[in-house]
KESEPA-782889 format. One record per residue: residue number from 1; x negated, y negated, z of N, C-alpha, C in turn. Coordinates in steps of 0.2 Angstrom, whole numbers, plus 5000, padded with zeros to 4 digits. Layout:
> num  n_c1  n_c2  n_c3  ca_c1  ca_c2  ca_c3  c_c1  c_c2  c_c3
> NUM  X  Y  Z  X  Y  Z  X  Y  Z
...
END
This chain:
> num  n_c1  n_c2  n_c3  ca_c1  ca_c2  ca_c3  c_c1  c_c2  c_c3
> 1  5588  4455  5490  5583  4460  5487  5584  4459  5479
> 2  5577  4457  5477  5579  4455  5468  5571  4462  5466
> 3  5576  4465  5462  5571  4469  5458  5572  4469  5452
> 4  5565  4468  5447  5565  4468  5440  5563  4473  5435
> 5  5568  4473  5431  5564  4479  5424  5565  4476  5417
> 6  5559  4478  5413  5556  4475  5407  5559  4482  5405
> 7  5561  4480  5398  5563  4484  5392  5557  4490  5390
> 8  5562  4496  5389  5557  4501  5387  5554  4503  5383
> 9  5549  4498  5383  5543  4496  5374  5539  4499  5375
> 10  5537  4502  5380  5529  4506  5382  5528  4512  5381
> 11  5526  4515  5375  5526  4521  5375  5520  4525  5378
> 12  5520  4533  5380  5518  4536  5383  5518  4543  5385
> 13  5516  4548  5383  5518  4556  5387  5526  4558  5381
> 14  5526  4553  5374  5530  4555  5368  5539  4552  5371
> 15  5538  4546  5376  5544  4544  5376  5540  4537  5378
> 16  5547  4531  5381  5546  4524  5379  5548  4524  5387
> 17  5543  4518  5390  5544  4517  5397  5546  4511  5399
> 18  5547  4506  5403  5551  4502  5406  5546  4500  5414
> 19  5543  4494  5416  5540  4495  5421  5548  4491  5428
> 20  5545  4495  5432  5552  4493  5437  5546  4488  5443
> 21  5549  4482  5447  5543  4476  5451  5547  4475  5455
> 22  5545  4471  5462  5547  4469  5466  5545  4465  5464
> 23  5545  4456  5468  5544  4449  5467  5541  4447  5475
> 24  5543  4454  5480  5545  4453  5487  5540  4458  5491
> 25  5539  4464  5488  5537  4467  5493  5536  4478  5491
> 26  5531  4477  5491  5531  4485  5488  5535  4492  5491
> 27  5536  4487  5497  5541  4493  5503  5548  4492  5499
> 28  5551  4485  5498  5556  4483  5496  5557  4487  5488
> 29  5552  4489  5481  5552  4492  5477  5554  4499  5480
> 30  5548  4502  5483  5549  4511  5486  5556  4511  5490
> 31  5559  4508  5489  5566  4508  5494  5570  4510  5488
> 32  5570  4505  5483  5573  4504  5478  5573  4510  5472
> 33  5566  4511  5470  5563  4519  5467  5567  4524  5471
> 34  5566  4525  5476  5569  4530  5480  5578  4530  5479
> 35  5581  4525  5479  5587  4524  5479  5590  4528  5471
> 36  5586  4528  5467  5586  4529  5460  5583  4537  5459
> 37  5581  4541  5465  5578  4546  5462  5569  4546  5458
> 38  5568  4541  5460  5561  4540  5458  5557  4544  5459
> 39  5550  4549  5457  5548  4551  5460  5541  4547  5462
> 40  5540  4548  5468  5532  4542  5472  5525  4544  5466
> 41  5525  4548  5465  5521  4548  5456  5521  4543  5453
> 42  5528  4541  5453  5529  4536  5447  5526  4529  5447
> 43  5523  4526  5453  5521  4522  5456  5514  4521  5453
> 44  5513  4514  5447  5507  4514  5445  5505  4507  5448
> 45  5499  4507  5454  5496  4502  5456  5502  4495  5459
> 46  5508  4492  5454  5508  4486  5458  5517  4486  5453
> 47  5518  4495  5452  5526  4494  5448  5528  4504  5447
> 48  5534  4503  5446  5536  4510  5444  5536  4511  5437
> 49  5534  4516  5434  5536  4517  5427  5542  4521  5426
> 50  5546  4519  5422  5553  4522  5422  5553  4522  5417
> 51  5557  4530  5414  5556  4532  5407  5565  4528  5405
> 52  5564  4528  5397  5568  4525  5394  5577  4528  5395
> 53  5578  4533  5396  5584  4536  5401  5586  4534  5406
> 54  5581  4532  5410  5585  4530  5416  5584  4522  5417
> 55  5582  4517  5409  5582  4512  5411  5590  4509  5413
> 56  5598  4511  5409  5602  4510  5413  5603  4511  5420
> 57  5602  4517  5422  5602  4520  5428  5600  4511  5434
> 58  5594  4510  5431  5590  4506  5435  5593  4498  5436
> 59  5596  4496  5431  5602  4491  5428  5606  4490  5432
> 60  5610  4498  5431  5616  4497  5436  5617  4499  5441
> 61  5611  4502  5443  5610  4498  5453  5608  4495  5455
> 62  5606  4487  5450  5605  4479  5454  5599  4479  5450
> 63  5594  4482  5444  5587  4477  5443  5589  4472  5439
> 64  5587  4466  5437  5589  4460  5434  5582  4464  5429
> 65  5587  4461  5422  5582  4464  5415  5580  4458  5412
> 66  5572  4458  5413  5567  4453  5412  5562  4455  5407
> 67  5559  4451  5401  5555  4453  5396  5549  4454  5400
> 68  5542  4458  5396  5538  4461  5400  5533  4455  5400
> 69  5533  4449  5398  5529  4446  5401  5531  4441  5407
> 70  5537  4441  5407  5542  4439  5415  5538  4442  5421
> 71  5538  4450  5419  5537  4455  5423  5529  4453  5428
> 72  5525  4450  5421  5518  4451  5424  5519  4445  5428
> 73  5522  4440  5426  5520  4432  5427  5523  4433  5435
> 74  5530  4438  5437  5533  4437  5445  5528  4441  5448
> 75  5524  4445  5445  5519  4450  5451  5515  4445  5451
> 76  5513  4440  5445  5507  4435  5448  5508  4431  5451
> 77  5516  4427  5451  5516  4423  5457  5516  4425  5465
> 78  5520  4430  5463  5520  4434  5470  5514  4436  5475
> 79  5511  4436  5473  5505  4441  5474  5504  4447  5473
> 80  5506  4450  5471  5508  4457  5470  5506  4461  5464
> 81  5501  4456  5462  5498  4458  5455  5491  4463  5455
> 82  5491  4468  5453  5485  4474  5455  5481  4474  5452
> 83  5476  4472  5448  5470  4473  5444  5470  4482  5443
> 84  5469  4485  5438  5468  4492  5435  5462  4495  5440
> 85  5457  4492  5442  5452  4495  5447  5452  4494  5455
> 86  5460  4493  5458  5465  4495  5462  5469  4497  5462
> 87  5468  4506  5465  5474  4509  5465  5478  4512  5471
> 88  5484  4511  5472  5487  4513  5479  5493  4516  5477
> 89  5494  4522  5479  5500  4527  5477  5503  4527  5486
> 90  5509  4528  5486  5513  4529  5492  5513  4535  5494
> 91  5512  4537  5497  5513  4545  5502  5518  4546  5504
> 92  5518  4554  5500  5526  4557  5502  5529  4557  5508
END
């Protein structure tokens, strides 16, 4: 299980976010979020946004830290990439 987090550049809502990616599988992300206290909110389209506090959290329970156009280029290899006018949220 290889999961990815980009540095928290992306500001938003008056703090700085961090987006967190599978390469594998969205079930294998929502395993991962879940593992970390993630709330299923967090979940935008095709990654989690994690605010800048818990980007260690995120680190030091196994994601590899990848700059954020790493991030985009593994959801496009992958398949995994969600264009903005596809949205799918997980169900609590």
């Amino acid at each position: 299980m290889t999961i990815y987090i980009d540095p928290p550049t992306w500001p938003g809502h008056g703090r700085m976010w961090s987006h967190l990616i599978s390469d594998v599988s969205y079930e294998e992300l929502r395993l991962f979020a879940d593992g970390l206290g993630l709330p299923r909110r967090a979940f935008e389209r095709d990654h989690y946004d994690v605010p800048s506090h818990r980007y260690a959290d995120a680190v030091g329970a196994g994601a590899v830290q990848v700059g954020s156009r790493e991030v985009v280029r593994l959801l496009r290899a992958s398949g995994l990439r969600r264009p903005k006018g596809l949205v799918q949220r997980f169900s609590s």
